[in-house]
Structure formats: C-alpha cells, structure tokens
C-alpha positions in Angstrom: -17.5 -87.0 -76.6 -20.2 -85.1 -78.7 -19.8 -82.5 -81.3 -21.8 -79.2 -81.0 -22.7 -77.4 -83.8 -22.5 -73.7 -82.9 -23.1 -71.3 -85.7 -21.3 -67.9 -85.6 -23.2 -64.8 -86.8 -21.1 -61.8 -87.8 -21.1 -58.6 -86.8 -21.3 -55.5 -88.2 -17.6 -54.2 -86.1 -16.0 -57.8 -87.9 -16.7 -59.8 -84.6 -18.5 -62.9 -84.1 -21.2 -64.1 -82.4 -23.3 -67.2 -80.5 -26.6 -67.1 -80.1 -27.3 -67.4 -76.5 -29.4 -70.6 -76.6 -26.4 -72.4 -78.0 -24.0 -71.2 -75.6 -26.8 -72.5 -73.1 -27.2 -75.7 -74.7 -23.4 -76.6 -74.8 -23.2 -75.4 -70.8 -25.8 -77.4 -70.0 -24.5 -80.5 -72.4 -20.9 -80.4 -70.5 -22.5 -80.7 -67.3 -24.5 -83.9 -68.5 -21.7 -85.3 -70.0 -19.5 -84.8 -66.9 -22.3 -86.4 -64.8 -22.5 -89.3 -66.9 -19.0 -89.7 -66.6 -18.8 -89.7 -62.7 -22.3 -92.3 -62.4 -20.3 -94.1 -64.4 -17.4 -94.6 -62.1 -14.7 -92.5 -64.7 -11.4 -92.6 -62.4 -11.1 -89.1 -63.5 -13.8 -87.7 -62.9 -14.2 -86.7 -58.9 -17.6 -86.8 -57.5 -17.2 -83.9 -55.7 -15.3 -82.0 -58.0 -17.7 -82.9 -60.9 -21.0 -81.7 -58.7 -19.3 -78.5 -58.3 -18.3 -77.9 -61.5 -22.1 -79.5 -63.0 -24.0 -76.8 -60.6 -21.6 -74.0 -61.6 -22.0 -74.3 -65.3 -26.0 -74.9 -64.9 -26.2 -71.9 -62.7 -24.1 -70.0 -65.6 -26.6 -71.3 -68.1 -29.5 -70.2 -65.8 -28.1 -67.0 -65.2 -27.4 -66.4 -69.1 -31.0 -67.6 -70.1 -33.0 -65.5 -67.2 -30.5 -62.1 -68.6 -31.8 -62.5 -71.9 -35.2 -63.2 -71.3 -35.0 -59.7 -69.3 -33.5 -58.1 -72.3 -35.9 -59.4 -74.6 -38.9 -58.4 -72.5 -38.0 -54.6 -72.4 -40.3 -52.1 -73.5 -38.8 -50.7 -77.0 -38.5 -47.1 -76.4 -41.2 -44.9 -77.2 -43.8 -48.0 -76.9 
C-alpha cells in the first residue's frame, strides 16, 4: 500500500481542488498496484477482473490528460 501525496488548492467559491496530473498519477498508480498484485498471485485479486478495472482507470487517466492538454492549447480570446 503507498501513500499519495495530493495537494488541494482552494478556490475562490470555498471548494477544493487537484491538479489534474495528480489525479492522473494516482489513477495510473492504482492500476500498477493492482497489477502487481494479480502477477503476484493475490487470492483476491481476479485476473480478469483486475485487467478490466487496470484498462478502465488508464483509459480514465488518458482521457483526463488528452482533455486538459486540449484546454490548455486553446487560443486565449482575442489572440
């Protein structure tokens, strides 16, 4: 089991906030861990049910990464 530093950034409505490459990095740290655990034979961890669940959460990482490289390569208005 790992610990993840995520800071939280707050906002100006009194939310709180992740940067995205943390919320990346722990989706994609999950899915290794839960890999390791199945190659190493873990009784509960389902090959099958591990692979799905590794691919969904790198797919959300990959789809959370690609939206905010869109966002961040937007013309500013006016430009």
């Amino acid at each position: 089991m790992h610990s993840f530093p995520i800071p939280l950034i707050p906002s100006e409505e009194g939310g709180l906030l992740i940067p995205a490459e943390q919320v990346t990095g722990l989706l994609r740290s999950v899915a290794a861990d839960w890999a390791s655990a199945a190659d190493l034979g873990t009784p509960e961890a389902d090959p099958g049910t591990v692979l799905a669940m590794t691919e969904a959460l790198t797919q959300l990482a990959d789809q959370i990464d690609a939206e905010c490289i869109a966002c961040a390569s937007r013309p500013e208005p006016g430009i």
